[in-house]
C-alpha positions as CSV (number, residue, x, y, z in Angstrom):
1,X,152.4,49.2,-172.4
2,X,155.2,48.2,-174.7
3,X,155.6,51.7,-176.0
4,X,155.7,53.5,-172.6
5,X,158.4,51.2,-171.8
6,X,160.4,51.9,-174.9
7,X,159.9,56.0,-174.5
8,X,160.6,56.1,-170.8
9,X,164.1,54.2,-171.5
10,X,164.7,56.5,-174.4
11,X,164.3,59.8,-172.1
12,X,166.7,58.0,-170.0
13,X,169.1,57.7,-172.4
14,X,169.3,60.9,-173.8
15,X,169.3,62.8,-170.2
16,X,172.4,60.6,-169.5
17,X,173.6,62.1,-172.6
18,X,173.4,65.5,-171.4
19,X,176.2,67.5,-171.3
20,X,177.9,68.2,-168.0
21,X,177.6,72.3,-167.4
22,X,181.1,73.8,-169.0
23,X,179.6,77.4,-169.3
24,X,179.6,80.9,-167.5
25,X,176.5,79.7,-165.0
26,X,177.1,76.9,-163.2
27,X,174.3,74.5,-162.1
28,X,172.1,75.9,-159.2
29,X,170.7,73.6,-157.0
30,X,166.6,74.2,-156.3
31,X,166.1,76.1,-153.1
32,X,163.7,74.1,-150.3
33,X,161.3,76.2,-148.7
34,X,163.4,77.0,-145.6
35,X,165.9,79.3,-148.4
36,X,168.4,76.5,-147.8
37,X,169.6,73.8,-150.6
38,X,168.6,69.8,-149.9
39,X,171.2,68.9,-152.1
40,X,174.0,67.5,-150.7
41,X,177.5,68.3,-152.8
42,X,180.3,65.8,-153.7
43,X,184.1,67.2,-154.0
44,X,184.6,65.7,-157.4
45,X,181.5,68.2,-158.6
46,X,183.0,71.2,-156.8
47,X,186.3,70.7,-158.0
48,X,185.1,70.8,-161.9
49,X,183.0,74.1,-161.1
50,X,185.4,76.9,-161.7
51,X,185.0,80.7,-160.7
52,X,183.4,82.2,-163.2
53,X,183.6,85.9,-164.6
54,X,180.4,87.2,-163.6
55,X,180.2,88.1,-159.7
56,X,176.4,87.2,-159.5
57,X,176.6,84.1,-160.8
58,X,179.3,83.1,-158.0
59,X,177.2,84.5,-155.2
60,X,174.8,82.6,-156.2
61,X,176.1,79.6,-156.3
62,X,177.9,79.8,-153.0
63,X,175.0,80.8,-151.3
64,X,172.9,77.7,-152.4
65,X,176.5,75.6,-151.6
66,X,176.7,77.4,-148.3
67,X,172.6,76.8,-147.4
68,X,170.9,78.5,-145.0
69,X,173.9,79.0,-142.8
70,X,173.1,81.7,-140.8
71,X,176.8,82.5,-139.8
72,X,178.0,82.6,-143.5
73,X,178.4,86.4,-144.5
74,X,178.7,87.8,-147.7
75,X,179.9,91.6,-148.2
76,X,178.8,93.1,-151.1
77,X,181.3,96.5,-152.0
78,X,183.0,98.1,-154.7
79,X,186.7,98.1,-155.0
80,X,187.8,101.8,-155.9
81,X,184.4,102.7,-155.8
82,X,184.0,101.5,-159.2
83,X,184.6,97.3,-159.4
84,X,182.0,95.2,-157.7
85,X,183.4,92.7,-155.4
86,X,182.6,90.3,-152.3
87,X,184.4,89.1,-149.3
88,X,183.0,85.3,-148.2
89,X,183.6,84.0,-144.7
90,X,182.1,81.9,-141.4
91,X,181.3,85.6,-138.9
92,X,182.4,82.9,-136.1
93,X,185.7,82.0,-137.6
94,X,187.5,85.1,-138.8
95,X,189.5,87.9,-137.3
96,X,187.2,90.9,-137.3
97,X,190.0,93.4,-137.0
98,X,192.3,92.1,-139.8
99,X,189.4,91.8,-142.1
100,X,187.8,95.3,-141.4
101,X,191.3,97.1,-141.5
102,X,193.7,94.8,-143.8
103,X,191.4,93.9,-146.6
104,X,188.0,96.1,-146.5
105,X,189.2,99.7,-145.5
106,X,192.4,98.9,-147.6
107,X,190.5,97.9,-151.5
108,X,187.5,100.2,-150.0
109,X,189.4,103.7,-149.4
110,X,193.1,103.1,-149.9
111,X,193.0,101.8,-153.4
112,X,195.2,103.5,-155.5
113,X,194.3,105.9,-157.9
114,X,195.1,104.9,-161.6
115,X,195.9,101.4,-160.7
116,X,193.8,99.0,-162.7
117,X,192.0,96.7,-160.2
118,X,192.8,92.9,-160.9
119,X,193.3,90.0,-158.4
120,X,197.2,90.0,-159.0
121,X,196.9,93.9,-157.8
122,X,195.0,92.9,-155.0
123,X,197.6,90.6,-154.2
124,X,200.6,92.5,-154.8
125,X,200.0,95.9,-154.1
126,X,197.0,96.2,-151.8
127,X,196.0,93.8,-149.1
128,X,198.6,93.4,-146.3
129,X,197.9,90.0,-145.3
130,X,200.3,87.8,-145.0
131,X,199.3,84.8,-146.1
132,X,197.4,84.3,-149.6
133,X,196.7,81.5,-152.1
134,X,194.5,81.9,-155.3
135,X,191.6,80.0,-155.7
136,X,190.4,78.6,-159.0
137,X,187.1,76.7,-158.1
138,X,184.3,76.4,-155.8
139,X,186.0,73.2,-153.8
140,X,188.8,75.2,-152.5
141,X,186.8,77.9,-152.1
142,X,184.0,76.1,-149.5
143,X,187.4,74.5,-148.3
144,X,189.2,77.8,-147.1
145,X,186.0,79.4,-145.9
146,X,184.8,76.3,-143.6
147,X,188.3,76.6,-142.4
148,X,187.9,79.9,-141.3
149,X,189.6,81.9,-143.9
150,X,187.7,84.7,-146.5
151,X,187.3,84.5,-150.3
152,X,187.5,87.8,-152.5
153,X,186.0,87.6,-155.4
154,X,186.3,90.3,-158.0
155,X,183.9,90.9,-161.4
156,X,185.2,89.8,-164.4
157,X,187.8,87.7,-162.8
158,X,188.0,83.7,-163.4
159,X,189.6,83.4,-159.9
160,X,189.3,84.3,-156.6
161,X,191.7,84.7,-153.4
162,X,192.1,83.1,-150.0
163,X,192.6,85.5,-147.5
164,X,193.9,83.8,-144.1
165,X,191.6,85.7,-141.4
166,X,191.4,83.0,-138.6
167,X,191.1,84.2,-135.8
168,X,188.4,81.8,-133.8
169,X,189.1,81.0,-129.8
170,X,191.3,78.6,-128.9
171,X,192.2,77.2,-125.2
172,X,195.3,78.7,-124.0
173,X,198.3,76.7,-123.5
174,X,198.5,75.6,-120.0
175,X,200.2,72.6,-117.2
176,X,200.1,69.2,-118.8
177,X,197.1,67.0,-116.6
178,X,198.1,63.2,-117.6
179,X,202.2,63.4,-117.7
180,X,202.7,65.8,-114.9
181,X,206.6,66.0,-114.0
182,X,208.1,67.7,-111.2
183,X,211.1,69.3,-112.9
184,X,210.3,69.3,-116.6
185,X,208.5,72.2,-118.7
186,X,205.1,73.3,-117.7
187,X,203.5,73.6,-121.3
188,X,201.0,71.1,-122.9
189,X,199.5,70.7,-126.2
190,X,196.2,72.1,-127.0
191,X,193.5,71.9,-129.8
192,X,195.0,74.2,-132.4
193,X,197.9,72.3,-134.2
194,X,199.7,75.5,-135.5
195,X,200.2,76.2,-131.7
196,X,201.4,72.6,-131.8
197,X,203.7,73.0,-134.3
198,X,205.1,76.3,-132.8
199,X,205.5,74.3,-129.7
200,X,207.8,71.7,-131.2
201,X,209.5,74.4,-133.0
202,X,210.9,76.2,-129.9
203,X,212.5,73.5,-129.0
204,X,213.9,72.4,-132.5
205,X,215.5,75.2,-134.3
206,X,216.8,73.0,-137.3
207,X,215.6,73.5,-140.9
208,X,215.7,69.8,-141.1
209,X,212.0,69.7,-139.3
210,X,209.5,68.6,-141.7
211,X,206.0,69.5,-141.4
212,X,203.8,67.2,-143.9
213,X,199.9,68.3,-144.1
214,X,197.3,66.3,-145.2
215,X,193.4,66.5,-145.1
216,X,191.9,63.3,-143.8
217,X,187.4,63.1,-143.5
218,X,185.5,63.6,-146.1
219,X,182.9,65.5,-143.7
220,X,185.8,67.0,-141.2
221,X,189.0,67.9,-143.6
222,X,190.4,67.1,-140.6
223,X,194.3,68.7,-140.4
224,X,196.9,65.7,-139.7
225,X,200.7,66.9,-139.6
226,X,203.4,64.6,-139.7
227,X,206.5,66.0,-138.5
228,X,210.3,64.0,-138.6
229,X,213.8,65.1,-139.1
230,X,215.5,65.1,-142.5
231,X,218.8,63.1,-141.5
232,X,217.6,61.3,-138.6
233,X,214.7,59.3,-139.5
234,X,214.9,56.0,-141.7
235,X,213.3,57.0,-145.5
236,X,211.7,53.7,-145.2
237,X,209.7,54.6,-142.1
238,X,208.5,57.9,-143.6
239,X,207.2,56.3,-146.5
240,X,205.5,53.8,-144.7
241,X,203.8,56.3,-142.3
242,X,203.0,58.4,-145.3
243,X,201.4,55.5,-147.3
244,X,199.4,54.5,-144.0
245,X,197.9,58.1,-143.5
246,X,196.8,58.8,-147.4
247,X,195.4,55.2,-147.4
248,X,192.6,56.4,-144.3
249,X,189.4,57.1,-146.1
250,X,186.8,57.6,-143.7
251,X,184.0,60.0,-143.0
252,X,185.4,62.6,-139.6
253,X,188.5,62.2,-138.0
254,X,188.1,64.1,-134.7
255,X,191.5,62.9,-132.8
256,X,194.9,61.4,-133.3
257,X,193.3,58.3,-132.2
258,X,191.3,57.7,-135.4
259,X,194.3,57.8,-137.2
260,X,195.8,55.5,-134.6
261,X,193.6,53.2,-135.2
262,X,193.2,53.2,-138.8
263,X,197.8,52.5,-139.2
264,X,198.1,50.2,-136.5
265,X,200.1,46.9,-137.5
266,X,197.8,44.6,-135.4
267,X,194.4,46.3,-135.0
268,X,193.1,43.5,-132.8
269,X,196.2,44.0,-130.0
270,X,195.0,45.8,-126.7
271,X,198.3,46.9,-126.5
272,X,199.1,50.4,-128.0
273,X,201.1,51.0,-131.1
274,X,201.8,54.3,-130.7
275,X,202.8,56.9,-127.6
276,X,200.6,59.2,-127.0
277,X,201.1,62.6,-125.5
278,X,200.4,65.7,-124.6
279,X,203.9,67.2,-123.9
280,X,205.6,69.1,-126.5
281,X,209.3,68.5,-125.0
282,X,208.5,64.5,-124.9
283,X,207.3,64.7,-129.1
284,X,211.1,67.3,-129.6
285,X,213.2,64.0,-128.0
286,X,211.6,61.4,-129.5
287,X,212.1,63.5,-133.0
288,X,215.4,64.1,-132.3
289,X,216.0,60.0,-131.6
290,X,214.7,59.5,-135.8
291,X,211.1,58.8,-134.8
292,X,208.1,60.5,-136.3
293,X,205.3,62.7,-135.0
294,X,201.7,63.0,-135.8
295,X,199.6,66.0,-134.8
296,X,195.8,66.0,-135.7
297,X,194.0,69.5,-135.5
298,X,191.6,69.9,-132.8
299,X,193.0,67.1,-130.5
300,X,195.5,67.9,-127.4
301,X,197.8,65.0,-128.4
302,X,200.3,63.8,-130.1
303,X,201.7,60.6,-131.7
304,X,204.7,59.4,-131.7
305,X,206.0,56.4,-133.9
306,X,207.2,53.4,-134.1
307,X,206.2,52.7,-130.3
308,X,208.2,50.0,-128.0
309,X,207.4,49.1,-124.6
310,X,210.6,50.3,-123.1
311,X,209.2,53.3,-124.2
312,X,205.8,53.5,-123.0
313,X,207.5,52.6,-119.7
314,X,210.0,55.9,-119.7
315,X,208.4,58.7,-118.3
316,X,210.0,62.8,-119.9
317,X,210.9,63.5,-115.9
318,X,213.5,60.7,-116.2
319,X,216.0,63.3,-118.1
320,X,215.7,66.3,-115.4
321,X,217.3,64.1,-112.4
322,X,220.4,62.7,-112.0
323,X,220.8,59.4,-113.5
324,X,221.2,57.0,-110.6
325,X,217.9,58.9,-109.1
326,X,216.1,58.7,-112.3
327,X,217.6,55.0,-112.9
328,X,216.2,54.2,-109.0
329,X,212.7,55.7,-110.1
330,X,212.6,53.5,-112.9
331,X,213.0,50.4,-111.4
332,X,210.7,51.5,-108.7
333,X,208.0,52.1,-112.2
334,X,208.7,48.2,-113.1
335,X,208.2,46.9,-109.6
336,X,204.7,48.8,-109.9
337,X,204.4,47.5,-113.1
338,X,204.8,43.9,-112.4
339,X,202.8,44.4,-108.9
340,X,199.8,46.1,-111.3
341,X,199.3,42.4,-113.3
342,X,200.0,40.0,-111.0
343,X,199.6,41.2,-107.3
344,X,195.7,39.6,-107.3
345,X,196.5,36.5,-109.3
346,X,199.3,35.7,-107.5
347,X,197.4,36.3,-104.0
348,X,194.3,34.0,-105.6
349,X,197.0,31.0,-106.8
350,X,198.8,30.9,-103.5
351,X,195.8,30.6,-100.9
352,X,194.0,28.1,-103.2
353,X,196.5,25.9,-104.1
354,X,199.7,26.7,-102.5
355,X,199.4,26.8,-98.9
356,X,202.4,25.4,-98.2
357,X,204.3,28.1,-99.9
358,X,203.2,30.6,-97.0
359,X,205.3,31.0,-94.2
360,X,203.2,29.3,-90.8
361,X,202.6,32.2,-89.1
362,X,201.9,34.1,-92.4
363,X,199.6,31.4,-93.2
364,X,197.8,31.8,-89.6
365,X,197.1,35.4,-90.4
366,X,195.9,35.0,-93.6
367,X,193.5,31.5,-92.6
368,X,192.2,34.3,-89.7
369,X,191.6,36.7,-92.2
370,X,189.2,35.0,-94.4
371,X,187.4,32.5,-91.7
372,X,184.0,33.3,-92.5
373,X,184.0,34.7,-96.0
374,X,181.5,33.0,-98.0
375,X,183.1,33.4,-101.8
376,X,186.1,31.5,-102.8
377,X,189.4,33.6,-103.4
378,X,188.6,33.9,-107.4
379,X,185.4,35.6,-107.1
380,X,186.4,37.8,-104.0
381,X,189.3,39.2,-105.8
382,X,187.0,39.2,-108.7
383,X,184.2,41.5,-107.0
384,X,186.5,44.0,-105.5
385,X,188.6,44.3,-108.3
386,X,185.0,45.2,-110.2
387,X,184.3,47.7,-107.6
388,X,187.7,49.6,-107.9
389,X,187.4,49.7,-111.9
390,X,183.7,51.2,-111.1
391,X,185.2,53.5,-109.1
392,X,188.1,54.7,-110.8
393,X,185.8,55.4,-114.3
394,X,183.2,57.0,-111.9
395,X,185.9,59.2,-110.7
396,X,187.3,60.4,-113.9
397,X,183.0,60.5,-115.5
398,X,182.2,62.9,-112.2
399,X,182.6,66.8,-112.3
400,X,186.6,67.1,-111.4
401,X,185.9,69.1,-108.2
402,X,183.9,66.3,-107.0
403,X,185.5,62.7,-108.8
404,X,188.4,62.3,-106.5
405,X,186.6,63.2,-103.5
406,X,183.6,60.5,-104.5
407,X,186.0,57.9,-105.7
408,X,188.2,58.1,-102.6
409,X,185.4,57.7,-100.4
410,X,183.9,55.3,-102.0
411,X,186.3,53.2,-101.5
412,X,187.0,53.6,-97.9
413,X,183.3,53.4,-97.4
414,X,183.0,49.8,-99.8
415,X,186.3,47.9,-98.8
416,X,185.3,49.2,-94.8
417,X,181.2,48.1,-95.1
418,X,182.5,44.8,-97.1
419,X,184.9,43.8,-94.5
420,X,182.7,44.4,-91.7
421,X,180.1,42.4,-93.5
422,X,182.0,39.5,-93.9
423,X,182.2,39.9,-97.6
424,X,185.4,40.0,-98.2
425,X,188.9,39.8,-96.5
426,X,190.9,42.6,-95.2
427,X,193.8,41.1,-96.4
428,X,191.8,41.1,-100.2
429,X,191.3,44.6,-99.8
430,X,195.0,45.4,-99.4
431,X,196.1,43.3,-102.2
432,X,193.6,45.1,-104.5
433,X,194.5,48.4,-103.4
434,X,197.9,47.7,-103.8
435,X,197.2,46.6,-107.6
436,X,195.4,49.4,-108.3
437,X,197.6,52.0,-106.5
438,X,200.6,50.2,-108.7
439,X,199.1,51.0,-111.8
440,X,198.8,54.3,-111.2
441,X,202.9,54.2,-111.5
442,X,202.8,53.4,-115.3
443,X,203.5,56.5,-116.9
444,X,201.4,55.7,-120.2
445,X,197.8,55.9,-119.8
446,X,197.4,53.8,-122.4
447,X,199.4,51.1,-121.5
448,X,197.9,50.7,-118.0
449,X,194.8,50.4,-119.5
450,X,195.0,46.6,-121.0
451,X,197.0,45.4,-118.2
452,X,194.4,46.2,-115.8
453,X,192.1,44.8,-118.1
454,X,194.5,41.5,-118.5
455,X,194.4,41.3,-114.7
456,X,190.7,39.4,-115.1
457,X,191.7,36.7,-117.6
458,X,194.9,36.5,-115.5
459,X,192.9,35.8,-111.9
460,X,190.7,33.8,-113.7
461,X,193.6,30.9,-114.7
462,X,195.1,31.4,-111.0
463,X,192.0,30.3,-109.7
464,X,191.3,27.5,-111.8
465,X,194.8,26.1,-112.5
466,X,197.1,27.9,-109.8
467,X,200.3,29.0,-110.3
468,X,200.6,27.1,-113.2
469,X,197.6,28.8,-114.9
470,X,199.6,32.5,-113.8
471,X,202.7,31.0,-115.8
472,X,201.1,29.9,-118.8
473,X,199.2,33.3,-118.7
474,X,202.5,35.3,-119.0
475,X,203.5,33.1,-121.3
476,X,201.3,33.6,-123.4
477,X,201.4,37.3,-122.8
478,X,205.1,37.4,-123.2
479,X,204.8,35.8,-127.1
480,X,202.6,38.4,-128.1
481,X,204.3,41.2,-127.1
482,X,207.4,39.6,-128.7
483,X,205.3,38.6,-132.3
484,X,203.9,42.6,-132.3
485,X,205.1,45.4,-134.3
486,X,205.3,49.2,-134.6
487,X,205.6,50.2,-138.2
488,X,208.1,47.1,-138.7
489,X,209.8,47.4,-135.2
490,X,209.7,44.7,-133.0
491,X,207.3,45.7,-129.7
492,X,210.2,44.7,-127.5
493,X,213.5,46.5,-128.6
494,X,215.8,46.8,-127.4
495,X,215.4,43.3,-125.6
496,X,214.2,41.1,-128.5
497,X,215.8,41.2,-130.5
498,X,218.6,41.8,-128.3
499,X,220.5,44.9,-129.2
500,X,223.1,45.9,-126.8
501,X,223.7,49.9,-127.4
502,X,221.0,50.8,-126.9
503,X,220.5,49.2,-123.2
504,X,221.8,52.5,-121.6
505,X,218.1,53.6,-121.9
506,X,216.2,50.8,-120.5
507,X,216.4,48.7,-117.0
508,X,219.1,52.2,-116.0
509,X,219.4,55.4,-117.7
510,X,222.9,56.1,-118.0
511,X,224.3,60.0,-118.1
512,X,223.5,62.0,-120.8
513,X,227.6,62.0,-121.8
514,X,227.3,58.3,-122.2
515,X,224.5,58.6,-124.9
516,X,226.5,58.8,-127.6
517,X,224.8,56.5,-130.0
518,X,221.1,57.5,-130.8
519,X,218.8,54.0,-131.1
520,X,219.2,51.5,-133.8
521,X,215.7,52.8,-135.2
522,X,217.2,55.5,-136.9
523,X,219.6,54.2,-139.0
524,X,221.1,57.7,-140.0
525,X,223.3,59.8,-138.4
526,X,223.9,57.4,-135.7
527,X,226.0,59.6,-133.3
528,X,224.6,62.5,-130.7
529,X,227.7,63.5,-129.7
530,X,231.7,62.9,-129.9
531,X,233.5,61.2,-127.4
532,X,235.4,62.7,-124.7
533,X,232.5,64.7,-122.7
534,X,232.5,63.5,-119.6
535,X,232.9,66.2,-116.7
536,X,235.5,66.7,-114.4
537,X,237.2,69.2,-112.1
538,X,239.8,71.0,-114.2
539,X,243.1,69.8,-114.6
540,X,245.6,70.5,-111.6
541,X,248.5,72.8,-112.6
């Protein structure tokens, strides 16, 4: 027994002692029966396999890298009609045209004569496409074909090249379906953030725009783009945003909101940290105020950072009026706001414990209203407030042609066969509608989502402590909102801390001449525009 022990543990030790492979061949994983590999490969491996000189040998192994893929296509040819060579791509993900006419016909049939064939010919002389990047082992390799590009490899060459082919479907850009406006552009991100990027860039034709790429999932190489303006933005904030992003190690990242999540300053807020949307001439403003962008690749959105409330609370339609119509629609947005959190509350503290705060004939209507409802004021406003939040998720979760329609009816149909019951008031019916037709006025999606869902907690101290409860509620609301950050920057600038140029953009929005200064965030070039703009008839002779 004693001796089996000691010669298993010596086999051990001497395969650990193996060599890594640092030949020709590189290692070939055993096939399964289906023809595919059951190994699964590690980046650290594929980076320290390099392209090696013999053309078989790198079929091979990117065939058992690439499994039983049934969409991965290798083209076997000669270049010249004398040096074997191999295009590698995803049939699903390419151009067809560009690769048939660009690449194959060119190295194929319009090599020419007497010119020795070598990647660096390839690349010089040959191919006409217009981006290309050599390629040095299998890891960037796998990389640029999952990505949908092509790999040429070429016998007795120790490298290959990245072609880029893409050319997979992408939804065309059309009207933005969250931030609607009435006056502004009609064009909305989509899921490809090169079109993204050229969106931004039609709108800010500066050399100082930064685009910043990084890779994030170790199972999606997910593309996340940070975009800023050399001059505007704060250093500080760049390398804060940068660290943040390199620091996310994680699996997939399939939106902007897993990188959202993974920077935030206070993970455990409800409240968000960053603006998110999907127009392109909403991301060019706030770039050209010194704040940052962050596009992810497949996702329809955009991030924009650091985030305040007065921000989430300006909508891009505030710039394409007037400014004393745009300054009137804003105020109107804060009423709706306010009415949103603490229209049911309020309604719950003041018939339960403070009568004698209604007017009498007020009071009359309101006693005749709920004489025979069975449930206290808390758990009626409780129940239908329920019943609305059903119904709004129902109505986004059902086919669009159909959600509004249902949702709409449903509530006529509840709030009609509850009153008629003698569930509810009519006057709790109006009150709830009014909350939830109030939120509807925020122009951040995600910022009308945790006040409706601080509406409950809310109700819950009206009806246990009255008005009292309400206060200390928003209270306590009110400190956390003034303890959270963005990336460093207080939650409630401009207000607290108080900084007093940069008003003109919150409870009004002054005219654009009067925005000389840009906000205290940037810290850089401080000044839009030089004094003296306002317009005027001309002068009288």
């Amino acid at each position: 027994m004693r001796r089996r022990l000691i010669k298993k543990l010596s086999d051990l030790l001497v395969q650990s002692k193996k060599p890594r492979w640092s030949g020709e061949s590189p290692p070939l994983p055993q096939p399964s029966p289906s023809g595919g590999s059951e190994r699964a490969w590690e980046p650290a491996e594929l980076k320290q396999t390099p392209v090696s000189p013999d053309l078989a040998v790198n079929l091979r192994f990117l065939r058992a890298l690439m499994g039983s893929n049934t969409d991965f296509v290798v083209r076997e040819f000669k270049v010249a009609g004398k040096v074997p060579g191999a295009l590698a791509f995803l049939s699903g993900m390419v151009e067809r045209a560009q690769l048939n006419y660009h690449i194959l016909e060119r190295l194929m049939l319009d090599y020419p004569e007497g010119v020795p064939v070598s990647i660096g010919m390839v690349k010089d002389r040959v191919t006409t496409v217009a981006e290309l990047e050599d390629c040095k082992d299998f890891w960037k390799a796998a990389e640029a074909i999952l990505a949908g590009k092509a790999v040429l490899f070429l016998a007795g060459e120790t490298q290959a090249l990245v072609l880029d082919t893409r050319g997979y479907e992408t939804r065309s850009i059309g009207d933005p379906e969250i931030e609607s406006v009435v006056r502004g552009p009609r064009d909305a991100f989509v899921e490809d953030v090169e079109r993204n990027i050229m969106l931004i860039r039609r709108r800010l034709k500066t050399p100082n725009l930064v685009v910043e790429r990084f890779n994030l999932g170790r199972l999606t190489q997910s593309v996340v783009v940070l975009l800023y303006i050399k001059g505007l933005v704060a250093p500080e904030l760049v390398a804060e945003v940068r660290s943040r992003v390199k620091r996310i190690n994680m699996d997939a990242v399939f939106s902007c909101h897993y990188v959202e999540e993974m920077v935030a300053d206070s993970p455990h807020s409800f409240f968000p940290q960053t603006i998110a949307t999907e127009r392109p001439d909403r991301v060019a403003a706030a770039l050209a105020e010194g704040k940052l962008a962050c596009l992810t690749d497949t996702a329809p959105m955009a991030l924009i950072v650091p985030a305040t409330l007065a921000a989430l609370l300006q909508s891009p339609e505030d710039y394409y009026h007037p400014y004393v119509i745009s300054t009137a629609i804003r105020w109107l947005r804060y009423l709706a706001f306010f009415i949103s959190v603490t229209a049911s509350p309020l309604y719950i503290a003041i018939t339960t414990f403070h009568q004698e705060m209604i007017p009498f004939r007020l009071l009359l209507s309101v006693a005749a209203a709920r004489e025979g409802v069975p449930l206290p004021a808390v758990l009626e406003a409780l129940v239908m407030e329920l019943t609305f939040e059903l119904l709004r998720e129902a109505g986004i979760r059902f086919p669009r042609p159909i959600g509004q329609a249902v949702s709409i009816v449903g509530a006529l149909v509840i709030g009609e066969a509850a009153v008629t019951a003698g569930v509810v008031s009519p006057l709790m019916v109006i009150i709830v509608a009014l909350a939830g037709i109030a939120s509807f006025a925020t122009p951040s999606y995600e910022l009308a989502i945790p006040m409706r869902l601080f509406r409950f907690p809310l109700m819950v101290l009206a009806g246990s402590l009255g008005l009292f409860g309400l206060t200390a509620g928003l209270l306590a609301l009110l400190i956390h909102l003034a303890g959270l950050r963005s990336f460093g920057v207080p939650y409630l600038t401009p207000v607290a801390p108080l900084k007093f140029p940069d008003l003109k953009d919150v409870l009004v929005r002054v005219p654009l001449w009067m925005m000389r200064t840009r906000p205290e965030t940037a810290k850089r070039n401080w000044y839009r525009m030089p004094p003296g703009l306002k317009p005027g008839p001309p002068p009288e002779e």
